[in-house]
N, C-alpha and C positions, 0 to 999 in steps of 0.2 A: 566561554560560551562560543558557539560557532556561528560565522557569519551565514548571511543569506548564500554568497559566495562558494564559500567552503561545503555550506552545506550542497548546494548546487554539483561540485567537482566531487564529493566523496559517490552520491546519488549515483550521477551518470557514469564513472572508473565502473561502478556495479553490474554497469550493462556491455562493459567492453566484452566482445567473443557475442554475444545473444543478438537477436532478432527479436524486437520490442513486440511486437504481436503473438508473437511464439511465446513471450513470457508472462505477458496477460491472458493469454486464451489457457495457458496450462498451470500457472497457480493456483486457482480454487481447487485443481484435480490433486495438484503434489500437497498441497496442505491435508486436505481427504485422506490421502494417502498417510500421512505423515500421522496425523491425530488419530490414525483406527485404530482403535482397540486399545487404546491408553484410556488410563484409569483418569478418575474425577479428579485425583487428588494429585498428578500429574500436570492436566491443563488448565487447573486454576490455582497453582501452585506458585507462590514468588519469591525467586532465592534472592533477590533484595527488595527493601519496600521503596525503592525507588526506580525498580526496572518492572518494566511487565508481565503476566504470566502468558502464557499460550492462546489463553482466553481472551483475555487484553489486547493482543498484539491481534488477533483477528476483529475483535471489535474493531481495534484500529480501522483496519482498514475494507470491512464493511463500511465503516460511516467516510472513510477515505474515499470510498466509489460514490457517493451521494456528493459527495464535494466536489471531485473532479467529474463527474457528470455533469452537472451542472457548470463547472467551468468550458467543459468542451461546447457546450450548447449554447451558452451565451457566447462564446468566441467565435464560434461556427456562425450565428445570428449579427453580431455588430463586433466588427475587425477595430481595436482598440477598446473595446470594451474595458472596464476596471476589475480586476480579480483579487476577491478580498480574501483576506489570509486568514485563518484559523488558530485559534490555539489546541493542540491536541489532547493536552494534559487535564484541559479544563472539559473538553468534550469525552475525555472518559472518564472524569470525576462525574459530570453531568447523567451520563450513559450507564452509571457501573457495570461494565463489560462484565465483570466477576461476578456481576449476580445473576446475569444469561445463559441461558443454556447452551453451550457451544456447538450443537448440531443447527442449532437456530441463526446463530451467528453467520454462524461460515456459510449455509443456503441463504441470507439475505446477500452476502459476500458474491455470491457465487450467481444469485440473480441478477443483482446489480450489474457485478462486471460483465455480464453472455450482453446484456442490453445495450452498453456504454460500448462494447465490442462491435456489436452491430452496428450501433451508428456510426462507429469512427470506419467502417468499414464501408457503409452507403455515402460516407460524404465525398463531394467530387477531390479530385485530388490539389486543386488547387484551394481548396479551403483548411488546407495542412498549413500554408503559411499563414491562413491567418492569425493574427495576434491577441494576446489582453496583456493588460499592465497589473503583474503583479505587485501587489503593496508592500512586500520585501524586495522580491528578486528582478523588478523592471519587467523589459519586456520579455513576455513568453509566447511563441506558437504553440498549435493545435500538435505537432508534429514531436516540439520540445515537451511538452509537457505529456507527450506518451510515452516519451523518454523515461524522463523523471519518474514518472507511475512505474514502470519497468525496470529501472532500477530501484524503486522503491521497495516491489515488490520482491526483489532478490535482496533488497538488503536482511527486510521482517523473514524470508524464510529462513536465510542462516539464523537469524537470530533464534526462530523456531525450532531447527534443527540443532542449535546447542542445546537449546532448555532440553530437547527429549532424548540427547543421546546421552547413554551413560558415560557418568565422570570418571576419568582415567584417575587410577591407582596412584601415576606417580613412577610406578616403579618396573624397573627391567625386566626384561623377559631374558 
């Protein structure tokens, strides 16, 4: 099992080389990209029942933006504020991503973030440092935790970008 830690260093190595604005403002557009013209049977497809399909991994993190929206807002509001942590597994058992429609998904996705963009974008800059106390990971900034979303969001797309690219043969050319 991975610590809060671990988890924390794998997230952010994801963002090394990018610009955290530049990879929230352009995710909803490369996943768009990525899911056009793929069949049903494709992005709600699971090559294990214990990993996500296409579908799932954008539910993700549609309700992922309702999460950390709400975090930047309250942290933005009262500096120490408490950030409570989620279980993911359980909010898309709760959610069943697989039964949505995936155009639906990704424009709630793609609402969300242009909104949570803006705000992070209107707030004075010294409200980046402010903080909340994550209930795993301690203390987090406004600043760190666009981080993490930004590396978050490069992790789900390779992971997207495996499920749709076709599986190699194996064998030499």
């Amino acid at each position: 099992m991975e610590t809060a830690e671990q988890y924390t260093e794998r997230i952010l190595k994801n963002l090394e080389g990018h610009e955290p604005f530049a990879v929230l403002t352009t995710t909803p557009k490369i996943i768009k990209k990525l899911i056009k013209e793929k069949s049903k049977k494709v992005l709600y497809q699971k090559v294990d029942p214990k990993k996500w399909s296409v579908t799932e991994i954008i539910g993700h993190l549609a309700e992922t933006e309702v999460v950390i929206g709400w975090r930047y807002r309250s942290v933005a509001e009262k500096n120490g504020t408490v950030i409570q942590s989620f279980d993911q597994d359980i909010w898309a058992g709760n959610s069943n991503y697989n039964s949505l429609d995936v155009k639906d998904v990704l424009e709630m996705f793609t609402v969300l973030r242009k909104a949570n963009v803006k705000f992070l974008m209107g707030l004075p800059k010294e409200k980046l440092n402010n903080f909340g106390l994550h209930q795993e990971r301690g203390m987090e900034s406004i600043q760190h935790i666009i981080n993490l979303e930004a590396g978050h969001d490069l992790n789900h797309l390779k992971q997207i970008q495996n499920l749709l690219s076709p599986k190699k043969s194996g064998k030499k050319k």
